[in-house]
N, C-alpha and C positions, 0 to 999 in steps of 0.2 A: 562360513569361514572366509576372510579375509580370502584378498585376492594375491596380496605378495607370501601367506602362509603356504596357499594353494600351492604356488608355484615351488617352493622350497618342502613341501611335501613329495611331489612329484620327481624334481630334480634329485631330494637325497635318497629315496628309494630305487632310483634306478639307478643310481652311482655307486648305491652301499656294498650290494652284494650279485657276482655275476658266474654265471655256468657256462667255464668252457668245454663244451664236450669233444674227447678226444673220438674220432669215430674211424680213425685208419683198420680197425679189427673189421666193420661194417661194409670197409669199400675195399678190404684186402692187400689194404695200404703195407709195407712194412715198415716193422717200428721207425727207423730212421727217417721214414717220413711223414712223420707222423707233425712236425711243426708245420706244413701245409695246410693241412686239412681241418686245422681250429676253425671251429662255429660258436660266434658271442651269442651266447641267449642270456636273455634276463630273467633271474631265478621268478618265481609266482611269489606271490605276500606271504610273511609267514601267517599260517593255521592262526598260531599261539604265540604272546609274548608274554613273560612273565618279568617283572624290575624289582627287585629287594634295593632296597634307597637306604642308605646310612645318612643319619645326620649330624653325626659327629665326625662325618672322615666327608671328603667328596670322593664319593665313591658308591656305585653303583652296580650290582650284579644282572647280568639281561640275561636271558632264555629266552630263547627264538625256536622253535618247530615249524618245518618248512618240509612241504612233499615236492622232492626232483626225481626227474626222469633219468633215468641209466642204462646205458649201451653196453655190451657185453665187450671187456678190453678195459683200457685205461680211462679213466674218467678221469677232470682236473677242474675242481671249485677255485674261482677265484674271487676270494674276498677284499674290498676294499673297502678303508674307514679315511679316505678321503676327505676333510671337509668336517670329520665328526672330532670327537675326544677319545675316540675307543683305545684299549690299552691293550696293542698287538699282543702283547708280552702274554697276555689272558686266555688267547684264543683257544677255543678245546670245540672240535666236532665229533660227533657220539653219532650211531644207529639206532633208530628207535626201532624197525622191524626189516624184516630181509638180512639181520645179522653175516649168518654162515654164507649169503654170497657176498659181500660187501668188505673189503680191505682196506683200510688205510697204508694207503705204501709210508707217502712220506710227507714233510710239510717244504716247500722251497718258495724262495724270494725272488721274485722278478728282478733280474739285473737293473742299476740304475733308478730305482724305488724304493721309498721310504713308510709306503702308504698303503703297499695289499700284500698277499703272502699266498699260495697256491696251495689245495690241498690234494694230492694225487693218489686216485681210488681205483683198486683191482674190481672188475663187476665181474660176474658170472650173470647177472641178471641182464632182463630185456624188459625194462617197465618203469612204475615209480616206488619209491621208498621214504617211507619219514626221516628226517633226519634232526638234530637237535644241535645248533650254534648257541655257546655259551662263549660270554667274555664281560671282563668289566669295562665300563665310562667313567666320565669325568662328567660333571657338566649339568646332571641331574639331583638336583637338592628339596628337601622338602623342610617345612620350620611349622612353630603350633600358635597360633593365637588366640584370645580369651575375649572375650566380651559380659562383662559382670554388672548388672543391673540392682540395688541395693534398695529396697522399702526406705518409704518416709523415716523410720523409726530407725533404719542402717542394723538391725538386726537379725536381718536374712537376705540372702538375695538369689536371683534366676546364673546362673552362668551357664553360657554355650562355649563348645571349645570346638575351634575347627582347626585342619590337615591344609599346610599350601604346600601345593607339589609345582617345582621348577623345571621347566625343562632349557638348558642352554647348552645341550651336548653336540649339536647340530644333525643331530638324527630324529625322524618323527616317528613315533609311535602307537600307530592307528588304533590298537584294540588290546589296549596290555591291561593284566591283571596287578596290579601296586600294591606290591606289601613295602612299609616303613618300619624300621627297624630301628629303637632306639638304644645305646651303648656306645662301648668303644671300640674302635679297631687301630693297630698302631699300624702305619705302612713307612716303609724305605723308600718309597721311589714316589716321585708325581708325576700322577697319571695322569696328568692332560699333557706333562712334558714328554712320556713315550707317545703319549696318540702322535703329535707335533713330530715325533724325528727329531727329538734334539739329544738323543744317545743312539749310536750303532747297537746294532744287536748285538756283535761281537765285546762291543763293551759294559755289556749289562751282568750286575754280579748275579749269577744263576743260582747259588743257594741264599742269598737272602730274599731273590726272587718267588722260587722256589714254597720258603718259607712263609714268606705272607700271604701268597696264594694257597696254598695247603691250610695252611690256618683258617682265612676266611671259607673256605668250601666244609671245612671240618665244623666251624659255626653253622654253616647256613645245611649240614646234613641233619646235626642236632636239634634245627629250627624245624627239619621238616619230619623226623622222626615223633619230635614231639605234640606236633601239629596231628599227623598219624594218630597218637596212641588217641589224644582228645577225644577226635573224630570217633572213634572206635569205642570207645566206653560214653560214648553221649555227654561228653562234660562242654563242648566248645563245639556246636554245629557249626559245619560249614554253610555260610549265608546262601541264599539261592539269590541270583542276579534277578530284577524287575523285571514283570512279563512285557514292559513295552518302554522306551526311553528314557527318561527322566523324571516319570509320573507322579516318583517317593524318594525321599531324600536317600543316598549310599549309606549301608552301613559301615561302622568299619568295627571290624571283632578284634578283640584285643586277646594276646597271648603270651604267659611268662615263660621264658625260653633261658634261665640259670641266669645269667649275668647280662641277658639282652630282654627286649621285648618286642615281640611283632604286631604290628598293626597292617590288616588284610583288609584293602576294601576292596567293598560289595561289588560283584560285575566284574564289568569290562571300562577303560578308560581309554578316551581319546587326548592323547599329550602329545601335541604338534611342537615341533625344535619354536622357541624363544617364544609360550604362552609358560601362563597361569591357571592351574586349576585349584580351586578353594574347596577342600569337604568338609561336610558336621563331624566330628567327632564323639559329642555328647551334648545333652543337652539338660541340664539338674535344676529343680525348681525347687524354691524355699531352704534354698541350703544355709544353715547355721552361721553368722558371721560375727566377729566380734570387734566393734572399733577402738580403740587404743591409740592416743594420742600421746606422744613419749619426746624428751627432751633428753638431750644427752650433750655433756661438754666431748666426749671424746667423740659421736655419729653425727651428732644434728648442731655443731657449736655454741650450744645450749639455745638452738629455736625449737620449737612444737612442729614432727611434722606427725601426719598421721598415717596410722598405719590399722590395712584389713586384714584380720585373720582368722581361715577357718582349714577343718582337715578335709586331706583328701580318702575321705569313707561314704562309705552307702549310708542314702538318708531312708528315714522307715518308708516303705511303700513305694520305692522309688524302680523306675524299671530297670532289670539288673545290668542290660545293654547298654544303657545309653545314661548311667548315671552317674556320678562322682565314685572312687573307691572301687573301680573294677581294674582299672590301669594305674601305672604312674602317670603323672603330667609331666611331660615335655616342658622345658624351658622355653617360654616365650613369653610376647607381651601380652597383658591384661588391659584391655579397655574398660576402664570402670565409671559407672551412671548410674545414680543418686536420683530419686525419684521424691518427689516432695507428694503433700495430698492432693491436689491438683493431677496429678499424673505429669509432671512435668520433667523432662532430665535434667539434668545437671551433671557437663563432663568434670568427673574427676583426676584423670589422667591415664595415660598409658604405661604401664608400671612394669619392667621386667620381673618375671617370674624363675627361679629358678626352680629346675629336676626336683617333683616333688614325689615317693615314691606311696605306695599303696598305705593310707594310714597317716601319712607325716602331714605337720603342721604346716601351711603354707603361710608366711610373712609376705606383706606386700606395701610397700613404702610410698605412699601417694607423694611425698616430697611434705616443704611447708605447708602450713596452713595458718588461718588468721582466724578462725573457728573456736578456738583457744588460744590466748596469748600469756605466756609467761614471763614474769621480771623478777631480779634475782638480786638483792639488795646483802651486802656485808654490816649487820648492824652494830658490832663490837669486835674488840682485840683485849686477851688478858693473857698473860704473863704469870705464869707463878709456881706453886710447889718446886720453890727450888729446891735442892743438895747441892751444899758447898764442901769441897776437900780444901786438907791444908796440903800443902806443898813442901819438899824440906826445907825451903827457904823460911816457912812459916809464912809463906803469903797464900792467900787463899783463892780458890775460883768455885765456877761454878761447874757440879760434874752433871746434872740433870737439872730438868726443868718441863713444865708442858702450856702447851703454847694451848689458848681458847679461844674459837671462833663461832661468833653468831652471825648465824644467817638469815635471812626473809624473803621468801618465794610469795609472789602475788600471782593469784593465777585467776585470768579471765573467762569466764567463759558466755561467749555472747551466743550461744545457740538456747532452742527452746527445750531443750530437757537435757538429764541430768549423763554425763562424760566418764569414762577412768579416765587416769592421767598416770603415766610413771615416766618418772624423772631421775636420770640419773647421774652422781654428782663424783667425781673424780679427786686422789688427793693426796700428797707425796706422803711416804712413809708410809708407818703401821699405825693408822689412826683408827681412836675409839668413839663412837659415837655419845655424846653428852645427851641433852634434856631433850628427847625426843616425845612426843604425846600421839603419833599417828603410826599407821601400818609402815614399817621399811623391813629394809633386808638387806645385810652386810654380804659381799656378792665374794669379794677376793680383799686383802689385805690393803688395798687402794681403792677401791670400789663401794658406792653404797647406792641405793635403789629405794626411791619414796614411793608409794601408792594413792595421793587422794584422791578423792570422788570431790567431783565439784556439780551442784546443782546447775541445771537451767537458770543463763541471766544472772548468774550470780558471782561475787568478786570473793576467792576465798584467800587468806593469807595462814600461811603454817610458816614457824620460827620452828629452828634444831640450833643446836652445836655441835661441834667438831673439835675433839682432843686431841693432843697432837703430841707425842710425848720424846724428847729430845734427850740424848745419852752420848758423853765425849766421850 
């Protein structure tokens, strides 16, 4: 680790969270003087971290389990998020065992602080107890990217997808379990702006507060209920963490949770405040792809750009973990490389992908290309089947007419085998198509859609018309 990580590991650990023990019961102090007798200890690491990461909101859920020492009499936790993004607003402390002697009295704010909150605890005990600090952050984000590799022939290709998790909360996270959770969450308030102090607590609206905190806990009960059932009927083992470091790549298990999905990776993770960690997601070899090179006057201003498409499903034979068709895919970018026979690459580009769910077709728009070039020629204008009215003046006009246009697509194609191509051509009114001789498809009452096939090296030219029928 880095030498200035080191230090800001160190430093935000012992500033995050500290145990004043109240011990006036121990020394026979009486209550009233019981503000003499504070002793700052600094709490142990927690046990256990757990982070459910939204990437659709910034916003982050943590689980902390922590074993502290307790005096019999008043005990008082004081937490501080100092330096970090944490959202006071969140903060909830639980007993995880010693229940019946352990009380929470109450929660109070240090006078003249904007930054820690005191949580004061009745003990009948003399010893240690688990205890569980839950709260949300800011600051922790994770996004998916693709790396897709295409055969000579562009008719299949390898794609790996991997998980980057961010960490800019200003809290480190030595040994946290990271589930990613993809969906939506709507929040009122920004959470890195309560971490900051920049609303009083007095002026925080408490039922909208309230409300999107109950919400998000009421998602993330659901997330674990049905994580549970999985478990339980053997449908979705929980992964066992690697017997020694880094020896096998993480896995990360994938689970659909109604309107969200969770992604649990494998182990334990070490996410120091302001790194990068990168994991595999999956990894699919020889997945189906089809290229499709399309023109469009309303998408592409009638240039060729090219476009990969294949679904996201299980290929046969494919391992059910780690294959296309087990999850949705995450919006992100796709890096795509074009391998010729040589084994050589060729960067394609990096193509935003959007949310593709289990099954759905994924589009992915490489931009122009010069692979095939299309030119688009107006070879005629004709004028005709009029209808004339008379008028009562007995002068006459014309009440209809339809207007005829030919057209001439030259389409190139300078690669070594044979292309689709759809081109699509836009056009005012209710137009009928004329003399057409190849595959199209009339899309909407303005719209029409050609299909040829153009060979390898070869220069193909297709003529249509376009009816156009005019009515005063």
């Amino acid at each position: 680790m880095p030498a200035a990580a080191s230090k800001s590991y160190m430093s935000n650990r012992v500033k995050s969270v500290f145990l004043l023990l109240f011990i006036g019961v121990a020394l026979n102090l009486p209550v009233r003087d019981l503000g003499a007798t504070i002793e700052l200890v600094t709490v142990p690491k927690s046990q256990a971290v757990q982070l459910t990461i939204y990437n659709s909101a910034d916003i982050t859920m943590v689980k902390e389990s922590r074993e502290l020492t307790f005096k019999p009499g008043l005990n008082t936790i004081q937490f501080s998020w100092a330096g970090t993004l944490i959202d006071p607003t969140s903060l909830r402390l639980t007993f995880l065992d010693n229940k019946g002697k352990l009380t929470l009295r109450d929660t109070s704010f240090p006078p003249g602080r904007n930054d820690a909150l005191q949580w004061n605890i009745d003990s009948e005990l003399s010893g240690s107890a688990r205890v569980e600090i839950n709260y949300f952050t800011s600051g922790i984000t994770w996004n998916a990217d693709y790396t897709a590799i295409t055969n000579a022939k562009e008719n299949a290709m390898n794609i790996d997808g991997f998980i980057r998790v961010i960490n800019n909360s200003g809290e480190d996270y030595p040994n946290a379990e990271v589930r990613l959770v993809v969906g939506t969450v709507n929040l009122v308030e920004d959470i890195a702006g309560l971490a900051q102090g920049k609303w009083r607590y007095a002026d925080l609206d408490e039922d909208k507060r309230d409300r999107v905190r109950n919400g998000f806990k009421r998602k993330m009960k659901k997330a674990e209920a049905a994580k549970a059932m999985m478990e339980a009927e053997d449908i979705m083992p929980s992964p066992a963490a690697p017997a020694s470091g880094y020896s096998q790549p993480k896995e990360i298990v994938k689970e659909g949770l109604s309107e969200y999905f969770l992604f649990t990776v494998e182990g334990k993770e070490k996410i120091p405040n302001g790194w990068q960690k990168r994991l595999k997601a999956f990894s699919a070899k020889d997945v189906d792809v089809k290229v499709i090179y399309r023109a469009s006057d309303r998408l592409t201003g009638g240039s060729v750009h090219k476009f990969y498409e294949f679904r996201n499903t299980k290929e046969k034979g494919a391992d059910p973990k780690i294959s296309l068709g087990v999850s949705p895919l995450p919006d992100g970018t796709v890096h795509i490389f074009s391998e010729d026979a040589k084994n050589n690459l060729s960067y394609q580009g990096g193509i935003y992908m959007k949310y593709a769910a289990t099954g759905d077709k994924v589009k992915l728009d490489a931009g122009q290309t010069r692979e095939v070039v299309l030119r688009t020629f107006t070879r005629d204008f004709k004028r005709g089947s009029f209808v004339t009215e008379t008028r009562y003046d007995k002068s006459h006009y014309v009440k209809e007419w339809v207007d005829e246009y030919f057209y001439e697509h030259e389409l190139e194609n300078t690669l070594g085998r044979a292309v689709s191509v759809e081109i699509e051509r836009t056009f005012p009114g209710n137009f009928e198509p004329g003399k057409i001789s190849f595959k199209y498809e009339k899309v909407d009452s303005a719209t029409i859609k050609f299909f040829p096939e153009v060979d390898g090296r070869e220069k193909k030219k297709i003529a249509y018309s376009i009816r156009i029928e005019h009515k005063e």
